[in-house]
C-alpha positions as CSV (number, residue, x, y, z in Angstrom):
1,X,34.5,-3.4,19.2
2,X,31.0,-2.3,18.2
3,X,29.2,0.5,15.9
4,X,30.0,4.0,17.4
5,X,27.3,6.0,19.0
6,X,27.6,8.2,15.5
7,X,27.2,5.1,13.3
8,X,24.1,4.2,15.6
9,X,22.5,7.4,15.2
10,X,22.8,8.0,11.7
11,X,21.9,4.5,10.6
12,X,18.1,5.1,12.8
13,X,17.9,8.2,11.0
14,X,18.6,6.4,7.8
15,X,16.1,3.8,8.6
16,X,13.4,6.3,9.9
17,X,14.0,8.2,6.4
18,X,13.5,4.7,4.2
19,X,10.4,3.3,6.7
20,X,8.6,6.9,5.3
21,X,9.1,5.8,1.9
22,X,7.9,2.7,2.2
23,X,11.3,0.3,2.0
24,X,11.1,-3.0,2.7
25,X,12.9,-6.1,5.1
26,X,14.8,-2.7,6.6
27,X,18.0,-4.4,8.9
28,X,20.9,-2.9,10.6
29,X,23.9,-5.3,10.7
30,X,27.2,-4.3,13.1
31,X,30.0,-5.3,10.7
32,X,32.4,-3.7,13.0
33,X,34.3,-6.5,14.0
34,X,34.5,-7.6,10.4
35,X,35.2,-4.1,8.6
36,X,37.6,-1.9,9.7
37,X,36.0,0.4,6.8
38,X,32.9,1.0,8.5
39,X,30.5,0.0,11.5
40,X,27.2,-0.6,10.3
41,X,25.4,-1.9,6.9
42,X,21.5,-0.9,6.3
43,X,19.7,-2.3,3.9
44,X,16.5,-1.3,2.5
45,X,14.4,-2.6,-0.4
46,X,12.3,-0.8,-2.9
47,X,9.6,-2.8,-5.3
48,X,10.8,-0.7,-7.9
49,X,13.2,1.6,-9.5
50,X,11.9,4.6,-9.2
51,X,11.2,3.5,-5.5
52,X,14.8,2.9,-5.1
53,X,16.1,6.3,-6.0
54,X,13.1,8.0,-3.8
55,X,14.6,6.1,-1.0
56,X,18.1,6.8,-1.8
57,X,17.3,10.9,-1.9
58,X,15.3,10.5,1.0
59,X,18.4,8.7,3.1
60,X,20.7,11.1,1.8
61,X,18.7,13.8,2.8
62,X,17.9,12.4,6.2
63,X,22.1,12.5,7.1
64,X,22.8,15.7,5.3
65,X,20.9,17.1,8.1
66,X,23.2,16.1,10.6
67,X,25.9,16.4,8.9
68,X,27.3,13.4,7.3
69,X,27.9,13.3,3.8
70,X,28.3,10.6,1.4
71,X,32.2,9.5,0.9
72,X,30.8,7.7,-2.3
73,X,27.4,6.7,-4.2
74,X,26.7,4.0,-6.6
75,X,24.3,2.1,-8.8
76,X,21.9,5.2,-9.0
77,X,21.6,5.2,-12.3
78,X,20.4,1.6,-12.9
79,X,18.5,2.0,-9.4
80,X,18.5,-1.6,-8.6
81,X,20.9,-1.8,-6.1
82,X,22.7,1.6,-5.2
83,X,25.3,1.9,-2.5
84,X,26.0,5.3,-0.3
85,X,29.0,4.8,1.9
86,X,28.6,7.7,4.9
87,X,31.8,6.3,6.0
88,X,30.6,5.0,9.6
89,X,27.4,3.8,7.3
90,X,26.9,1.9,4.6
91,X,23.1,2.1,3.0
92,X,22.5,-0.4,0.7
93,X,19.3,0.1,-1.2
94,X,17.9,-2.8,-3.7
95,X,15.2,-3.7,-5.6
96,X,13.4,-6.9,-3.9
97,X,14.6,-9.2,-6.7
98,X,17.7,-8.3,-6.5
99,X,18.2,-8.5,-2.5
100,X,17.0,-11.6,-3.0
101,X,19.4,-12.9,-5.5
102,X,22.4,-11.2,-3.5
103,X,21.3,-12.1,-0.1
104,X,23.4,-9.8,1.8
105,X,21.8,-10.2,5.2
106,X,23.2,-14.1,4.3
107,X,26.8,-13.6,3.4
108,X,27.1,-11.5,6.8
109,X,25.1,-13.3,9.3
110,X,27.6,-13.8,11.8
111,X,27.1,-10.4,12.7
112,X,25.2,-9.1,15.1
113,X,21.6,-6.8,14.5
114,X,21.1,-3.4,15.2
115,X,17.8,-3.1,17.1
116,X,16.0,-0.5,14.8
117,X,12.9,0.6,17.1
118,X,9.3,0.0,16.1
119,X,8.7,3.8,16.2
120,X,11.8,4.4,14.0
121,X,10.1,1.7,11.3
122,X,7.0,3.8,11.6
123,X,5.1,0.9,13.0
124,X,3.0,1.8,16.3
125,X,4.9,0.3,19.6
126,X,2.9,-2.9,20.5
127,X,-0.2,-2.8,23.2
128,X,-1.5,0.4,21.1
């Protein structure tokens, strides 16, 4: 089993809305086959707190528009690591240090990376 078309499409439009604020080391990880809860983690970092929250309005916004709203929402206040489950999503937003220290992308590497296109990222496609 692997992420839903859904899941796919909201997690690049949750990527495209943290790449135009400026988040950091942005990866898609199918955790389908471990989860049964939901089908894709992102995770974004911010350099600060402030930067955190920005991102996490931004992502929020980004889904609202097509239609997915969070189930659940934490760690906003303390903005260093806040968690918004869409259900088929999971964004998880952190402060560098503290995605460091946690190392998420470690604890799940056996599963497998969403491709998250260099135009979604906001970079320019190579050759250009």
């Amino acid at each position: 089993m692997t992420a839903t078309d859904r899941a796919v499409e909201l997690t690049l439009a949750a990527a495209r809305a943290a790449a135009d604020l400026k988040a950091a080391e942005i990866i898609a990880l199918d955790v389908s086959e471990q989860l049964v809860l939901t089908d894709v983690f992102l995770i974004a970092s911010g350099t600060n707190e402030r930067q955190v929250g920005a991102i996490v309005d931004a992502v929020e916004e980004a889904l609202h528009k097509l239609g997915a709203k969070p189930l659940r929402r934490e760690g906003k206040g303390e903005g260093r690591w806040v968690l918004i489950d869409f259900g088929d999503v999971v964004v998880h937003v952190q402060h560098q240090d503290d995605r460091v220290y946690y190392a998420l992308e470690r604890l799940w590497k056996d599963c497998p990376v969403i491709e998250i296109p260099a135009e979604v990222l906001g970079a320019a496609p190579s050759g250009e």
